[in-house]
C-alpha positions in Angstrom: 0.0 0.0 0.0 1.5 3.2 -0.8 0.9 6.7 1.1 -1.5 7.7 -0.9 -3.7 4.7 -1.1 -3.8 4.4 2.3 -4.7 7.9 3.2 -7.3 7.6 0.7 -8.6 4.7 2.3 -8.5 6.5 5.6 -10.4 9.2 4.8 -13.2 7.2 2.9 -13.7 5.2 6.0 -13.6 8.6 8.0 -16.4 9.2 5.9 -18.1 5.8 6.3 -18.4 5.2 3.0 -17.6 1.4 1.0 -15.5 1.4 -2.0 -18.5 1.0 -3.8 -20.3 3.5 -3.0 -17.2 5.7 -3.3 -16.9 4.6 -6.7 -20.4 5.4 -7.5 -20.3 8.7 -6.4 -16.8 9.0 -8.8 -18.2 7.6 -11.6 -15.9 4.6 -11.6 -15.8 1.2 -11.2 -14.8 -0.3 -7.4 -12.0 -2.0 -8.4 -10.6 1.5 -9.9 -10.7 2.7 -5.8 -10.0 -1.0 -4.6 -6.5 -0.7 -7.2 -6.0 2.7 -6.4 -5.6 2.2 -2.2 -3.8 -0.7 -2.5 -1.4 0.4 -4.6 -1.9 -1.4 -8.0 -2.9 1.8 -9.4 -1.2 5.5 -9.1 -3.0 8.4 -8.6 -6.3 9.0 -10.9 -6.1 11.3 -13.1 -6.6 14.8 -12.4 -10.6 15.2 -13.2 -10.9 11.9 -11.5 -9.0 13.0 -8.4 -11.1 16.2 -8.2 -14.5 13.9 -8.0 -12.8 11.9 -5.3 -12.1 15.5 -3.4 -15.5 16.5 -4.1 -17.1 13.1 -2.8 -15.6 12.8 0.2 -16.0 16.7 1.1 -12.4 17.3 1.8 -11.0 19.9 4.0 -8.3 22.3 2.5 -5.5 20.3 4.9 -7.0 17.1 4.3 -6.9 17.7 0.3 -3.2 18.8 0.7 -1.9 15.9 2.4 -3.9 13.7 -0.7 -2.3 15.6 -3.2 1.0 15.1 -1.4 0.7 11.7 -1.7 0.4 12.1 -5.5 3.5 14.3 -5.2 5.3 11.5 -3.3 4.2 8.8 -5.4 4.7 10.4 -8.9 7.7 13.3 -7.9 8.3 13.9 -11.9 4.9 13.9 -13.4 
């Protein structure tokens, strides 16, 4: 699990929310969000990423720290 996946999983169970219905709200497929905290995917893309921020009504910090796990996992893209 990389930092990212597993502060993204973190705040979705902050949230209460299930993969799935995470997913549904994104407009993806569960296994996208299942791949993506468990590190068999990198970050989404940014429109995607932006959904996931808007679904789980991030604060400014806690959006910061997500995108700094994009930074960390992807430092030259």
């Amino acid at each position: 699990m990389t930092p990212l996946g597993r502060y993204l999983e973190t705040l979705r169970r902050r949230r209460g929310l299930q993969q799935s219905q995470l997913a549904a709200e994104v407009g993806v497929q569960p296994c996208y969000i299942s791949a993506m905290e468990n590190g068999r995917k990198g970050p989404a893309s940014p429109p995607i990423m932006s959904k996931i921020i808007q679904a789980l009504e991030l604060t400014p910090s806690e959006e910061q720290a997500l995108a700094l796990g994009r930074i960390v996992r992807h430092p030259f893209k």
